[in-house]
Predicted model as a PDB file, atoms N, CA, C, CB and O in Angstrom, pLDDT in the B-factor column:
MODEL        1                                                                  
ATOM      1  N   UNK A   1      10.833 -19.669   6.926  1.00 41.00           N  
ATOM      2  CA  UNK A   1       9.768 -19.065   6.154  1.00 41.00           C  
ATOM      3  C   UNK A   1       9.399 -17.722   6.767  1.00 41.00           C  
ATOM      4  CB  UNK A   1       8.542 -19.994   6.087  1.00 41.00           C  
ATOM      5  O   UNK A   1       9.330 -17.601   7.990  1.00 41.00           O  
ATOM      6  N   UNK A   2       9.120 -16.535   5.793  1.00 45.00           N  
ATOM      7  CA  UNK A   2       8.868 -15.089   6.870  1.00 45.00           C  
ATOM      8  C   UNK A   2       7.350 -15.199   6.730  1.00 45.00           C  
ATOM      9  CB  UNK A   2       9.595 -13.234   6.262  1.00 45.00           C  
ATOM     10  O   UNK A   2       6.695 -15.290   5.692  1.00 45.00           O  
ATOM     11  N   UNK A   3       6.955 -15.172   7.927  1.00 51.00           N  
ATOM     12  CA  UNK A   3       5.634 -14.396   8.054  1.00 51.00           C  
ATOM     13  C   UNK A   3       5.265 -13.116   7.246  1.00 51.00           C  
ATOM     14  CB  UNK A   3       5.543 -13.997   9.383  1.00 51.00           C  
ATOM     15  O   UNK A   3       6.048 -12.166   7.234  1.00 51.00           O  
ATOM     16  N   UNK A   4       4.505 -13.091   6.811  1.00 55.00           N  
ATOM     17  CA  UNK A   4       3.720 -11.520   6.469  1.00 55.00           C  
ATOM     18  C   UNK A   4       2.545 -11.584   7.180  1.00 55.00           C  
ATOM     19  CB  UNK A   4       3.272 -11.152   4.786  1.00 55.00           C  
ATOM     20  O   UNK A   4       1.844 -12.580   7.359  1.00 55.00           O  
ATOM     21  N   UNK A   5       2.332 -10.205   7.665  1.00 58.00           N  
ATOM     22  CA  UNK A   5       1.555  -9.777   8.640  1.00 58.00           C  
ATOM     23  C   UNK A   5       0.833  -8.164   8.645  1.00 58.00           C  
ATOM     24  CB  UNK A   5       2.419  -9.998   9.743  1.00 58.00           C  
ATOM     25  O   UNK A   5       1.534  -7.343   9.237  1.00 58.00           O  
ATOM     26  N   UNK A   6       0.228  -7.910   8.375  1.00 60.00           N  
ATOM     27  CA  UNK A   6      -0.577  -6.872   8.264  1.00 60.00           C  
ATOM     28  C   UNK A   6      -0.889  -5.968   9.117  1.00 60.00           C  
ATOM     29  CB  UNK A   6      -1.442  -7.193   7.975  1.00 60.00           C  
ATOM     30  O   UNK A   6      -2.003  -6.310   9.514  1.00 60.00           O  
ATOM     31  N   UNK A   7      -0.513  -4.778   9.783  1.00 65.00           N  
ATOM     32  CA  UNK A   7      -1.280  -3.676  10.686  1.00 65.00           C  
ATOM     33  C   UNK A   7      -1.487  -2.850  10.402  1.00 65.00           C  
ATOM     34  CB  UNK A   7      -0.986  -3.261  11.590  1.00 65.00           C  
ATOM     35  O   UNK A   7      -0.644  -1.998  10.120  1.00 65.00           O  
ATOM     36  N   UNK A   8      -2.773  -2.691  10.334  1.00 62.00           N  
ATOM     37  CA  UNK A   8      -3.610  -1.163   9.826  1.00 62.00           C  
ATOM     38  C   UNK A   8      -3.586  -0.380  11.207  1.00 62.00           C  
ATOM     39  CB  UNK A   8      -5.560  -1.385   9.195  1.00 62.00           C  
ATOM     40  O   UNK A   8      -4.101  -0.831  12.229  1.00 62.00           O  
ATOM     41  N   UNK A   9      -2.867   0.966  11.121  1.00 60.00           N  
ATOM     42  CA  UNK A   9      -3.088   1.654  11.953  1.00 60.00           C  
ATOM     43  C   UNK A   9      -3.474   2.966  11.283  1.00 60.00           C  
ATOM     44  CB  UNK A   9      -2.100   1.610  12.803  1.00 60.00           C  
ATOM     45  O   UNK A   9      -3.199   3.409  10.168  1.00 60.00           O  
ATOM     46  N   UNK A  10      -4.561   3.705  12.808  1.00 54.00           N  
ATOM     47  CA  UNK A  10      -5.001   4.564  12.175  1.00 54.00           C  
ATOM     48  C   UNK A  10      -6.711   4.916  12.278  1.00 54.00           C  
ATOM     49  CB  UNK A  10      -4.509   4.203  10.992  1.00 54.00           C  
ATOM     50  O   UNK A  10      -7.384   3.993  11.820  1.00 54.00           O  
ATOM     51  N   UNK A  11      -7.488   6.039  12.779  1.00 58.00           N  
ATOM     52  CA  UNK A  11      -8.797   5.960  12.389  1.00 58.00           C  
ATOM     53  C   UNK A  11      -9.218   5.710  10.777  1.00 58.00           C  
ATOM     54  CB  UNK A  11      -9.332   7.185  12.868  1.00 58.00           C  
ATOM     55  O   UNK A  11     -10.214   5.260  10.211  1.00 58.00           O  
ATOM     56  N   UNK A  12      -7.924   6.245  10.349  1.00 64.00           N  
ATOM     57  CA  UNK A  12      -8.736   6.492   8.263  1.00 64.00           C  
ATOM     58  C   UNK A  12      -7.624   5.455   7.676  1.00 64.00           C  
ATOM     59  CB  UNK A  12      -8.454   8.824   7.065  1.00 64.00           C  
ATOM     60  O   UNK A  12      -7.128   5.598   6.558  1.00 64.00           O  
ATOM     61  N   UNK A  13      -7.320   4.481   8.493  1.00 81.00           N  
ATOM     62  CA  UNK A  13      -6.283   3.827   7.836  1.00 81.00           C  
ATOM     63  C   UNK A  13      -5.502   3.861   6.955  1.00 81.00           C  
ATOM     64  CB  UNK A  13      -6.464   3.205   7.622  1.00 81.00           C  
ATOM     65  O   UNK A  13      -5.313   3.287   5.883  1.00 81.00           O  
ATOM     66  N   UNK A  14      -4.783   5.085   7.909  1.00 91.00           N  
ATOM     67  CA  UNK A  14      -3.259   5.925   7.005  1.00 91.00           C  
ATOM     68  C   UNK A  14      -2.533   5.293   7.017  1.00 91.00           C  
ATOM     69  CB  UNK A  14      -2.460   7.136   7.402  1.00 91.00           C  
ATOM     70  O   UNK A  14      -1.674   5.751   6.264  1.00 91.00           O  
ATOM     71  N   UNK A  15      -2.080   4.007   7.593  1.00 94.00           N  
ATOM     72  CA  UNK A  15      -0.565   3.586   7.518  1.00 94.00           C  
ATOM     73  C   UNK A  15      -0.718   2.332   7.238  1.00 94.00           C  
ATOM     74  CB  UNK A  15       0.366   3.772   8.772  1.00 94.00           C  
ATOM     75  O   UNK A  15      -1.711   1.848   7.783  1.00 94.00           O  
ATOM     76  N   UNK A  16      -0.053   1.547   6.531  1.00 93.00           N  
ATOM     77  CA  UNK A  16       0.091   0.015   6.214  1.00 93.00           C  
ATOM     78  C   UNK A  16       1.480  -0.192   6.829  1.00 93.00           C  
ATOM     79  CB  UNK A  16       0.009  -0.435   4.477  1.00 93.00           C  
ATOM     80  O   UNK A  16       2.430   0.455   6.388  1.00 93.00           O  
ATOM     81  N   UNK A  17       1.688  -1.363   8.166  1.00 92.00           N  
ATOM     82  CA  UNK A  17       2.867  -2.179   7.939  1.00 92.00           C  
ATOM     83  C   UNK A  17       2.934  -3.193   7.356  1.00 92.00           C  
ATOM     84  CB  UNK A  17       3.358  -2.486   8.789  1.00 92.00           C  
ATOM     85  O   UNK A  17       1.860  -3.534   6.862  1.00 92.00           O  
ATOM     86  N   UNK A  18       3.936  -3.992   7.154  1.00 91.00           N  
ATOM     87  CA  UNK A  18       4.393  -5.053   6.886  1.00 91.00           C  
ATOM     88  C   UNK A  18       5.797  -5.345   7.488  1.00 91.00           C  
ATOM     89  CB  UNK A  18       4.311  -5.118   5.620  1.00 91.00           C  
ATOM     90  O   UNK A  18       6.486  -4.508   8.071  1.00 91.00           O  
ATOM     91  N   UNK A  19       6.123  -6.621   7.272  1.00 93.00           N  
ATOM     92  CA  UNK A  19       7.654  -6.257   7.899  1.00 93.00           C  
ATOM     93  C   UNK A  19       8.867  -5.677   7.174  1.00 93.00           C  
ATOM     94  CB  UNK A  19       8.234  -7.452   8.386  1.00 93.00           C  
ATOM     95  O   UNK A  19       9.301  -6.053   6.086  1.00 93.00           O  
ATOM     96  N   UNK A  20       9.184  -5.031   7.688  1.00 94.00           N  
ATOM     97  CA  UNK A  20      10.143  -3.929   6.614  1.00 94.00           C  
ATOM     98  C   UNK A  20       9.560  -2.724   5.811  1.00 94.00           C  
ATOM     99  CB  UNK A  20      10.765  -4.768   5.389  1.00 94.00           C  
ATOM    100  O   UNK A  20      10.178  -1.980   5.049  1.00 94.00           O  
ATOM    101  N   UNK A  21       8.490  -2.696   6.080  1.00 95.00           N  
ATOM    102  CA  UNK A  21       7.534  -1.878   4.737  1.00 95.00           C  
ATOM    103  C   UNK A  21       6.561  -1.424   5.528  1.00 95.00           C  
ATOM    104  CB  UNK A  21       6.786  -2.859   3.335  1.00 95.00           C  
ATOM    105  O   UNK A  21       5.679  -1.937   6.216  1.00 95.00           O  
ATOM    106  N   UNK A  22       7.027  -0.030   5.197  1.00 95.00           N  
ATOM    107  CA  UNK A  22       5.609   0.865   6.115  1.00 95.00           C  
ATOM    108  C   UNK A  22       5.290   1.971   4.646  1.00 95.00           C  
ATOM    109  CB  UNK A  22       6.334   2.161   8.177  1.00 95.00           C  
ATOM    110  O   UNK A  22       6.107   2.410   3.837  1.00 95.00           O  
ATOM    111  N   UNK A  23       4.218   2.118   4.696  1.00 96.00           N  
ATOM    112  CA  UNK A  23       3.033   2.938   3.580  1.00 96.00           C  
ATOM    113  C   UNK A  23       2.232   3.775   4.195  1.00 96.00           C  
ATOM    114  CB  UNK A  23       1.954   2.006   2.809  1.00 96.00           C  
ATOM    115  O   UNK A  23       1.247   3.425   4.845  1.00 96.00           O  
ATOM    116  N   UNK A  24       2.804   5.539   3.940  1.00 96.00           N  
ATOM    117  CA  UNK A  24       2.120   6.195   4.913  1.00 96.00           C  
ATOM    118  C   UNK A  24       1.085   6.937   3.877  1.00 96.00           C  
ATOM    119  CB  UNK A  24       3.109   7.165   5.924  1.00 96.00           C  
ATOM    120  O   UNK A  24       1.565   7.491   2.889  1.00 96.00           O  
ATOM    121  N   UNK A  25       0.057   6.948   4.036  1.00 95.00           N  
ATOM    122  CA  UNK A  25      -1.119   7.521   2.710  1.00 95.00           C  
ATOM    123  C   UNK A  25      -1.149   8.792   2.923  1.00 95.00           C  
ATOM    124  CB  UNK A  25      -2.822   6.991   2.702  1.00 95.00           C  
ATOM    125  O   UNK A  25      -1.397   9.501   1.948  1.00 95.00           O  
ATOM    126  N   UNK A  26      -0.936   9.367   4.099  1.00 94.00           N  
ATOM    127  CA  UNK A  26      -0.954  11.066   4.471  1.00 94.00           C  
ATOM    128  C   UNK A  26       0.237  11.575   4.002  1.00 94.00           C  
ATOM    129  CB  UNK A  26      -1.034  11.503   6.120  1.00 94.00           C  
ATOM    130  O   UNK A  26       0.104  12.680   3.476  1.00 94.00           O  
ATOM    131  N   UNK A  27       1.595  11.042   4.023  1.00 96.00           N  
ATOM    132  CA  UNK A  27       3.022  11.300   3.644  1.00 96.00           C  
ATOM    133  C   UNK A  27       3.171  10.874   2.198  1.00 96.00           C  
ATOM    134  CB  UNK A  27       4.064  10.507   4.587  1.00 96.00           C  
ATOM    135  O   UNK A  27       3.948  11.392   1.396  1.00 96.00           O  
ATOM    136  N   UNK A  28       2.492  10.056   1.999  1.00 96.00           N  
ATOM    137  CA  UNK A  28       2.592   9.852   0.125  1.00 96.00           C  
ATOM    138  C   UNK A  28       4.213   9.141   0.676  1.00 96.00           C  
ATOM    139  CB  UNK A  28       2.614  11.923  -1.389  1.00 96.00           C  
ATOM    140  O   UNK A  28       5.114   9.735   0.084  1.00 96.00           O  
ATOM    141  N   UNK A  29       4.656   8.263   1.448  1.00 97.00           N  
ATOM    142  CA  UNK A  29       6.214   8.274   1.806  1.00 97.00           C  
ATOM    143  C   UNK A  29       5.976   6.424   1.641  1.00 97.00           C  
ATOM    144  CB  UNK A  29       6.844   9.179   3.778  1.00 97.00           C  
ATOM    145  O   UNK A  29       4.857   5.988   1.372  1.00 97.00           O  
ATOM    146  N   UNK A  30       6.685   5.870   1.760  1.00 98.00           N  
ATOM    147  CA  UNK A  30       6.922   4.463   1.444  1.00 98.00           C  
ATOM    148  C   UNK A  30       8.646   4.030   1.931  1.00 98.00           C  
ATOM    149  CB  UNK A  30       6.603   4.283  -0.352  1.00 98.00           C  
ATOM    150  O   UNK A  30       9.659   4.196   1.252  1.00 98.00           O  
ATOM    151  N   UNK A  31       8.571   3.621   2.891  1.00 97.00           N  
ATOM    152  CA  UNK A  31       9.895   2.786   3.486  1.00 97.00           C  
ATOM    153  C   UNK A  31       9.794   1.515   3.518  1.00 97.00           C  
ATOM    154  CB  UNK A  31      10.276   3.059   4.837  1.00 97.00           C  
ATOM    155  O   UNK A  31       8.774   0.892   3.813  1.00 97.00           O  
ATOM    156  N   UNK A  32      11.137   0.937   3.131  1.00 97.00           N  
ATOM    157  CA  UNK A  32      11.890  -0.292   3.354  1.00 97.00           C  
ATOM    158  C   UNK A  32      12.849  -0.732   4.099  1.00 97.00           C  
ATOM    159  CB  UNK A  32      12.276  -0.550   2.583  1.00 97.00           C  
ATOM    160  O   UNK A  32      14.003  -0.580   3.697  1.00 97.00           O  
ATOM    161  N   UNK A  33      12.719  -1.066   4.749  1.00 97.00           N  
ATOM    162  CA  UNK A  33      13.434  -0.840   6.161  1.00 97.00           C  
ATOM    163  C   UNK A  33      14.557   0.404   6.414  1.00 97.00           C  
ATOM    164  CB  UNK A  33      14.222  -2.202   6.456  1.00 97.00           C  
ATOM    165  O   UNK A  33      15.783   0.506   6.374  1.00 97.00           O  
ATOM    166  N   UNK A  34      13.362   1.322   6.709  1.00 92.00           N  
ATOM    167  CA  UNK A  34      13.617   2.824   7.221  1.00 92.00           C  
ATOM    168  C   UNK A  34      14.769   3.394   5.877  1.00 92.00           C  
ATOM    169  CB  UNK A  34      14.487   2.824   9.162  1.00 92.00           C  
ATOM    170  O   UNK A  34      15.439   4.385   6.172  1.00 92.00           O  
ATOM    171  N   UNK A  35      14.919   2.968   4.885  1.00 97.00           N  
ATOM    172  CA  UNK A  35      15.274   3.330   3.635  1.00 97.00           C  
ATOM    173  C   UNK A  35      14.211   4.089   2.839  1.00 97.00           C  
ATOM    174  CB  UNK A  35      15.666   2.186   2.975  1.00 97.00           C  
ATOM    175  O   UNK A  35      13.575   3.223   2.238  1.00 97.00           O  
ATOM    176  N   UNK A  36      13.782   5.141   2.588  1.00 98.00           N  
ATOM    177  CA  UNK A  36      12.539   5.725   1.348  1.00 98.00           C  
ATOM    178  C   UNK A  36      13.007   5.449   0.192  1.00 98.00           C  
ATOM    179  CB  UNK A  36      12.171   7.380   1.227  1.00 98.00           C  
ATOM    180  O   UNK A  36      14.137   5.469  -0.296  1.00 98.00           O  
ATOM    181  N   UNK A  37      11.399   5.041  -0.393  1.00 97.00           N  
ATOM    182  CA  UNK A  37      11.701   4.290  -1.596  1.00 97.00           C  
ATOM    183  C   UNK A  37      10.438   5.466  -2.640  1.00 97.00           C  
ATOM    184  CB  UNK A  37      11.274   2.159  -1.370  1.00 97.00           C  
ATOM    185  O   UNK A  37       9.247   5.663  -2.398  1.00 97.00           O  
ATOM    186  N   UNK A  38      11.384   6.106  -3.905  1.00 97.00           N  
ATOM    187  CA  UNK A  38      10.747   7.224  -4.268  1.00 97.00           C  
ATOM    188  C   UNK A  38       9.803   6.726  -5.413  1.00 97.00           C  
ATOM    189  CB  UNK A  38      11.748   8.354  -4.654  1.00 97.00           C  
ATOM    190  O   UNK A  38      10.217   6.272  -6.480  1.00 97.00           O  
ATOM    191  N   UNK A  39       8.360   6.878  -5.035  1.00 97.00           N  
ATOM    192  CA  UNK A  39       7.673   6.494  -6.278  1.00 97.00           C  
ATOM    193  C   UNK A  39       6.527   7.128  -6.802  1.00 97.00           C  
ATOM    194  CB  UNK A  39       7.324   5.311  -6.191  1.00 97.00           C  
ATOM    195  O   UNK A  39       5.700   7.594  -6.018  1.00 97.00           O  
ATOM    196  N   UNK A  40       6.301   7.243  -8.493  1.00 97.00           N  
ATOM    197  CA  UNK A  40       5.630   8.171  -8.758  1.00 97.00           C  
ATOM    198  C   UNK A  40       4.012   7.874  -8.086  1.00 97.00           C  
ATOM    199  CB  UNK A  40       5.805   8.344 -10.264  1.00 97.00           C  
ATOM    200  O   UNK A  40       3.642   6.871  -7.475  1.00 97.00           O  
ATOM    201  N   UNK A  41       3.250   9.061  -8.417  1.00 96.00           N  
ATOM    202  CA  UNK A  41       1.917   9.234  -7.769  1.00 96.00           C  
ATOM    203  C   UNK A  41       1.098   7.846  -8.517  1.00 96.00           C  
ATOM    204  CB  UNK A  41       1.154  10.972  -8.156  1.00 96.00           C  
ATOM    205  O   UNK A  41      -0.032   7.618  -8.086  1.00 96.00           O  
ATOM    206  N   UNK A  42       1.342   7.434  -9.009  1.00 97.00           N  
ATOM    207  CA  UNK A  42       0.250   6.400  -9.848  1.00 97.00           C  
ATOM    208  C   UNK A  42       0.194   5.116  -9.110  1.00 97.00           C  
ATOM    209  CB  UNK A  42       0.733   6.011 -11.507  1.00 97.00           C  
ATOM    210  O   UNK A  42      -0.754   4.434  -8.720  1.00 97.00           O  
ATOM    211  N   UNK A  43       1.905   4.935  -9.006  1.00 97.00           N  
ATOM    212  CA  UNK A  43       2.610   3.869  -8.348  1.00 97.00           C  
ATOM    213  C   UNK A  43       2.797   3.881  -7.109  1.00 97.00           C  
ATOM    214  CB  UNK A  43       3.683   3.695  -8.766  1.00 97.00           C  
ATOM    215  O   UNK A  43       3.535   2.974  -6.725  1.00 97.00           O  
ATOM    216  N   UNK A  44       2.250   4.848  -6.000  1.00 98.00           N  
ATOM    217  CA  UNK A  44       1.978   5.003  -4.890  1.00 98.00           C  
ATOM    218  C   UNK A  44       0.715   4.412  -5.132  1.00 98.00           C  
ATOM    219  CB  UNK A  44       2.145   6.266  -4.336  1.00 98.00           C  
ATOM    220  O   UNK A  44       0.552   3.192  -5.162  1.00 98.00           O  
ATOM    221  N   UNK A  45      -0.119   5.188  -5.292  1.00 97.00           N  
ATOM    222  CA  UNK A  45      -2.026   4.208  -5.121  1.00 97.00           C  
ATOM    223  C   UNK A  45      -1.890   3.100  -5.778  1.00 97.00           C  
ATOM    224  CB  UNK A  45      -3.669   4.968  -5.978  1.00 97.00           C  
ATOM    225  O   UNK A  45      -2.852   2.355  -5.593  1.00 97.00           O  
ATOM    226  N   UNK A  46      -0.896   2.572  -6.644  1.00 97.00           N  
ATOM    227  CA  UNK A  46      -1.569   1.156  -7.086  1.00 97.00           C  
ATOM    228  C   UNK A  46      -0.720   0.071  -5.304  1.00 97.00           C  
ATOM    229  CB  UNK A  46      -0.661   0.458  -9.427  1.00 97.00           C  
ATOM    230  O   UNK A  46      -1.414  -0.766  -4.728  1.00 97.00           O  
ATOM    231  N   UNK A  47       0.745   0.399  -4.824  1.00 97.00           N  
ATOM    232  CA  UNK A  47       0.945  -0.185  -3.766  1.00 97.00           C  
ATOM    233  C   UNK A  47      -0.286  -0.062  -2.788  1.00 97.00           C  
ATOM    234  CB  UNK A  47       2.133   0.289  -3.289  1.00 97.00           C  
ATOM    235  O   UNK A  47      -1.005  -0.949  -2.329  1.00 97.00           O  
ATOM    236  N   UNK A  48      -0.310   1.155  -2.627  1.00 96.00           N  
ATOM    237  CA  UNK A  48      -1.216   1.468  -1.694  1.00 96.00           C  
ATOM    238  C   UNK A  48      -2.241   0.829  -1.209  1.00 96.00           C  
ATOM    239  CB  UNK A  48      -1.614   2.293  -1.951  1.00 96.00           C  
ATOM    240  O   UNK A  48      -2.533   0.396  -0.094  1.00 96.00           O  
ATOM    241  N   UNK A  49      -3.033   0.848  -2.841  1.00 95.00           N  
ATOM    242  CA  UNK A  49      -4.507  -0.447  -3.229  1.00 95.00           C  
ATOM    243  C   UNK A  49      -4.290  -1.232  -2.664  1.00 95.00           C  
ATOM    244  CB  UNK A  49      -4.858  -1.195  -4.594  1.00 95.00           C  
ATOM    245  O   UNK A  49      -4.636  -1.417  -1.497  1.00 95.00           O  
ATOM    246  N   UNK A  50      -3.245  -2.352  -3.778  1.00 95.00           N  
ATOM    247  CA  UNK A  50      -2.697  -3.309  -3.478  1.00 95.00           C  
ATOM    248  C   UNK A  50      -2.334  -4.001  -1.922  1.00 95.00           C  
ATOM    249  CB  UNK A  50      -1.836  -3.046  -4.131  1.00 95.00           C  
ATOM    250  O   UNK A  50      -2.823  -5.114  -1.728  1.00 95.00           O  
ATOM    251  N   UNK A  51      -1.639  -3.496  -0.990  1.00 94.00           N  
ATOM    252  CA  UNK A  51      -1.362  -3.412   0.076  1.00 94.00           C  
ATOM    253  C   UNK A  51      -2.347  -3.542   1.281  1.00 94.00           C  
ATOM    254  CB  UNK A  51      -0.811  -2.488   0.003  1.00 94.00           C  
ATOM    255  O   UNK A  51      -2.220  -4.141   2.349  1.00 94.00           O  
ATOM    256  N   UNK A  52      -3.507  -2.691   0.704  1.00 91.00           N  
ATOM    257  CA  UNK A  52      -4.780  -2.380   1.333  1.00 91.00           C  
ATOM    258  C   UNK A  52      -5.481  -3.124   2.058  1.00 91.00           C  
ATOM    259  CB  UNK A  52      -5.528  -2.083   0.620  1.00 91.00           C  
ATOM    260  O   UNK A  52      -5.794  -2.972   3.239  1.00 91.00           O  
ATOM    261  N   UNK A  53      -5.907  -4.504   0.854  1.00 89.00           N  
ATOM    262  CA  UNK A  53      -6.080  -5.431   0.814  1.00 89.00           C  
ATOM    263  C   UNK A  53      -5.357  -7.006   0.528  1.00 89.00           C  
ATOM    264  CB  UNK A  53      -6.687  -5.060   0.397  1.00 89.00           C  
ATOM    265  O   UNK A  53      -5.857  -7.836  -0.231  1.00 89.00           O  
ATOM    266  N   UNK A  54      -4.274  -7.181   1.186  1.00 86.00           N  
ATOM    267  CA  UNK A  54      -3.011  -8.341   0.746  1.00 86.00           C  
ATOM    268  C   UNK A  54      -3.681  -9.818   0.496  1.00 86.00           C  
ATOM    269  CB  UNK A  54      -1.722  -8.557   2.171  1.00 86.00           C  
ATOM    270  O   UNK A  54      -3.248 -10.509  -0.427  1.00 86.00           O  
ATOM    271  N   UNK A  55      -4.491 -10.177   1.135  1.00 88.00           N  
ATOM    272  CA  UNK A  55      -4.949 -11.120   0.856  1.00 88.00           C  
ATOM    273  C   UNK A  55      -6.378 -11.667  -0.842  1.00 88.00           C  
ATOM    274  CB  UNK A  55      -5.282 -11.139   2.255  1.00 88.00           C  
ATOM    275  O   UNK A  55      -6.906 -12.719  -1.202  1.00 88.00           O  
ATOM    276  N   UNK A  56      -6.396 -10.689  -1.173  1.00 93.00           N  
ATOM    277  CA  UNK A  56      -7.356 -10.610  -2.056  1.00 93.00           C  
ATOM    278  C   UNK A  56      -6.656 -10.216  -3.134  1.00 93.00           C  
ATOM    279  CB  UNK A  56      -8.434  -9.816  -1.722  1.00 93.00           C  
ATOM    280  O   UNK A  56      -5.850  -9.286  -3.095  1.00 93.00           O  
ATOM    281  N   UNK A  57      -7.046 -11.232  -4.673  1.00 95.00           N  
ATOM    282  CA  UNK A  57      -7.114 -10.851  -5.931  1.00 95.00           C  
ATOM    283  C   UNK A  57      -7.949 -10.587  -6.320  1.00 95.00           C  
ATOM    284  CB  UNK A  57      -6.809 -11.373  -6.610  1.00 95.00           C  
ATOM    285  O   UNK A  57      -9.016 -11.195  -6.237  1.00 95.00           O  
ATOM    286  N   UNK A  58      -7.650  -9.208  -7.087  1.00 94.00           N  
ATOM    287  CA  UNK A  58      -7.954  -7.971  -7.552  1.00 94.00           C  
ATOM    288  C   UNK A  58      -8.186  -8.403  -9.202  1.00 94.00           C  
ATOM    289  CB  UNK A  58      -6.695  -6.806  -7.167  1.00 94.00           C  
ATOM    290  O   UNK A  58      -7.325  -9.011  -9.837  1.00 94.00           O  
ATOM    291  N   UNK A  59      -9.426  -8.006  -9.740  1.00 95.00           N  
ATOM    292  CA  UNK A  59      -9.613  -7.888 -11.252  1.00 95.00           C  
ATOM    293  C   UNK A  59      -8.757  -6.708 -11.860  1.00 95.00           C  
ATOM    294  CB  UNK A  59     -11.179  -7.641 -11.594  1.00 95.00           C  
ATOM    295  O   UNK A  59      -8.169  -5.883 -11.162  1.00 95.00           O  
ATOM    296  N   UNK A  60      -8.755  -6.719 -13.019  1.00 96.00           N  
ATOM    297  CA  UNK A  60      -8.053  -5.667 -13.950  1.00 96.00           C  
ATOM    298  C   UNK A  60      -9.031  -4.752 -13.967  1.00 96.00           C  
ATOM    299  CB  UNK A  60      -7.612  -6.103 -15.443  1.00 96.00           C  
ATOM    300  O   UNK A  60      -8.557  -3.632 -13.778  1.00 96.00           O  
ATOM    301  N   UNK A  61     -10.363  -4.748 -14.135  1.00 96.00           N  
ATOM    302  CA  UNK A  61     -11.244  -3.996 -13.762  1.00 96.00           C  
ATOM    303  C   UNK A  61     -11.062  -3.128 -12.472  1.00 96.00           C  
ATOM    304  CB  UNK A  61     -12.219  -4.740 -13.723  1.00 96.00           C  
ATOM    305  O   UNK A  61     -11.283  -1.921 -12.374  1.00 96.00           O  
ATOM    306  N   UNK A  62     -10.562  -4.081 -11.389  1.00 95.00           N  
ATOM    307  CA  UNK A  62     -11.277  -3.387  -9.767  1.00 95.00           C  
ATOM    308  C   UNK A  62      -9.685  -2.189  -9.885  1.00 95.00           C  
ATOM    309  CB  UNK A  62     -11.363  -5.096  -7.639  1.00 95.00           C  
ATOM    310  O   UNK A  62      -9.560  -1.143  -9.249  1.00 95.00           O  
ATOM    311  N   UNK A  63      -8.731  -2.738 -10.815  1.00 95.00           N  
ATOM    312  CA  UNK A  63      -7.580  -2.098 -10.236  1.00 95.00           C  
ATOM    313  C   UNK A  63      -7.826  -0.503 -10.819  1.00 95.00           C  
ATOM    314  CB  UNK A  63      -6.036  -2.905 -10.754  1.00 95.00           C  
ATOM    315  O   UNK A  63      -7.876   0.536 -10.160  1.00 95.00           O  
ATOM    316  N   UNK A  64      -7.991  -0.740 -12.638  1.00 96.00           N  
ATOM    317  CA  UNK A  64      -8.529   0.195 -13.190  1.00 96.00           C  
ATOM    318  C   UNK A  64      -9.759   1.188 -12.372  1.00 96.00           C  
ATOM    319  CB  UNK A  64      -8.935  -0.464 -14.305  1.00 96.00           C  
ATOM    320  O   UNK A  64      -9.568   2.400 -12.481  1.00 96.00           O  
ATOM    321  N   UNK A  65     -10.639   0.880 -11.800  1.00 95.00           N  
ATOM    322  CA  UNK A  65     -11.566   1.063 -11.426  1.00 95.00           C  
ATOM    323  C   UNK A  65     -11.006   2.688  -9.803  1.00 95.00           C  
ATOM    324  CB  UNK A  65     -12.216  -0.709 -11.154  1.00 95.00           C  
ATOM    325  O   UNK A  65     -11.177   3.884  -9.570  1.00 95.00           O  
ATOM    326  N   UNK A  66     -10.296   1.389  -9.193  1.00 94.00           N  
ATOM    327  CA  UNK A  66      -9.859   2.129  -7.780  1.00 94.00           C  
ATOM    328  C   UNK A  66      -8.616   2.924  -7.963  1.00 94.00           C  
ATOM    329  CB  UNK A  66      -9.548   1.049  -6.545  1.00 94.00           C  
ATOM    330  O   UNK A  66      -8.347   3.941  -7.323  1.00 94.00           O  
ATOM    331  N   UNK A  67      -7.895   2.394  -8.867  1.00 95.00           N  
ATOM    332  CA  UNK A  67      -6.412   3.134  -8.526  1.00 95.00           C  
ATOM    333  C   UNK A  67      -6.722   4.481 -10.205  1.00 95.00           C  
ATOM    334  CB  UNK A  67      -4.409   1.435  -8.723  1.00 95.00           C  
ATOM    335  O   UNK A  67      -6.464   5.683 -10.143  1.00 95.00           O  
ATOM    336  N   UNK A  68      -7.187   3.900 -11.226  1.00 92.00           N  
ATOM    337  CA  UNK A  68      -6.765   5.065 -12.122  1.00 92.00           C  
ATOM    338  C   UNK A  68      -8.527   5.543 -12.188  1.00 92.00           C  
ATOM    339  CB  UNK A  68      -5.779   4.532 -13.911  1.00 92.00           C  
ATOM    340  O   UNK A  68      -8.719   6.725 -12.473  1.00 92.00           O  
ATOM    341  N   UNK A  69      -9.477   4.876 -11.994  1.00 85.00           N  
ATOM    342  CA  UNK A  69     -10.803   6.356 -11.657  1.00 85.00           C  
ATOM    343  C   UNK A  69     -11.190   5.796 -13.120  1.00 85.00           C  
ATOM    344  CB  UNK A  69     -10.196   8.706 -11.441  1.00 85.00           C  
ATOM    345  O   UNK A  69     -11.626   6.779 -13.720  1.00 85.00           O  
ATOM    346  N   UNK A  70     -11.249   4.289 -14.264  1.00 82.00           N  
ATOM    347  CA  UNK A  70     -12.249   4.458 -14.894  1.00 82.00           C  
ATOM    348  C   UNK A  70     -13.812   3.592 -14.661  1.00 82.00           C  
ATOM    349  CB  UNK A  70     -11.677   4.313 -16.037  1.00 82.00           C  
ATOM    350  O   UNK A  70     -14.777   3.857 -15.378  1.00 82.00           O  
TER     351      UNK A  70                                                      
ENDMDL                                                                          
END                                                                             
């Protein structure tokens, strides 16, 4: 079974790991094991969000809300 595991590093918590998966919020950059994985700006903040918080479901509201600004 793989663990998932979470490290926020960072004062402004720029970087998300995971294993294999690093999310850099200052680089707008997203790797899979040291592979870049190219994704548009929308689909960066919704991982991003998403990621943010791994343990928590998210309303359609909160996603709307945080990732597209209504």
């Amino acid at each position: 079974m793989l663990k998932r595991s979470l490290n926020v590093i960072g004062k402004d918590h720029n970087l998300i790991e995971f294993p294999g998966l690093v999310i850099n919020k200052l680089t707008r950059q997203v790797k899979i094991y040291d592979s870049e994985v190219l994704l548009t700006p929308k689909e960066f903040e919704l991982l991003f969000y998403l990621a943010s918080k791994p343990k928590m479901v998210h309303t359609r509201e909160q996603i709307l809300e945080n990732v597209w600004d209504y």
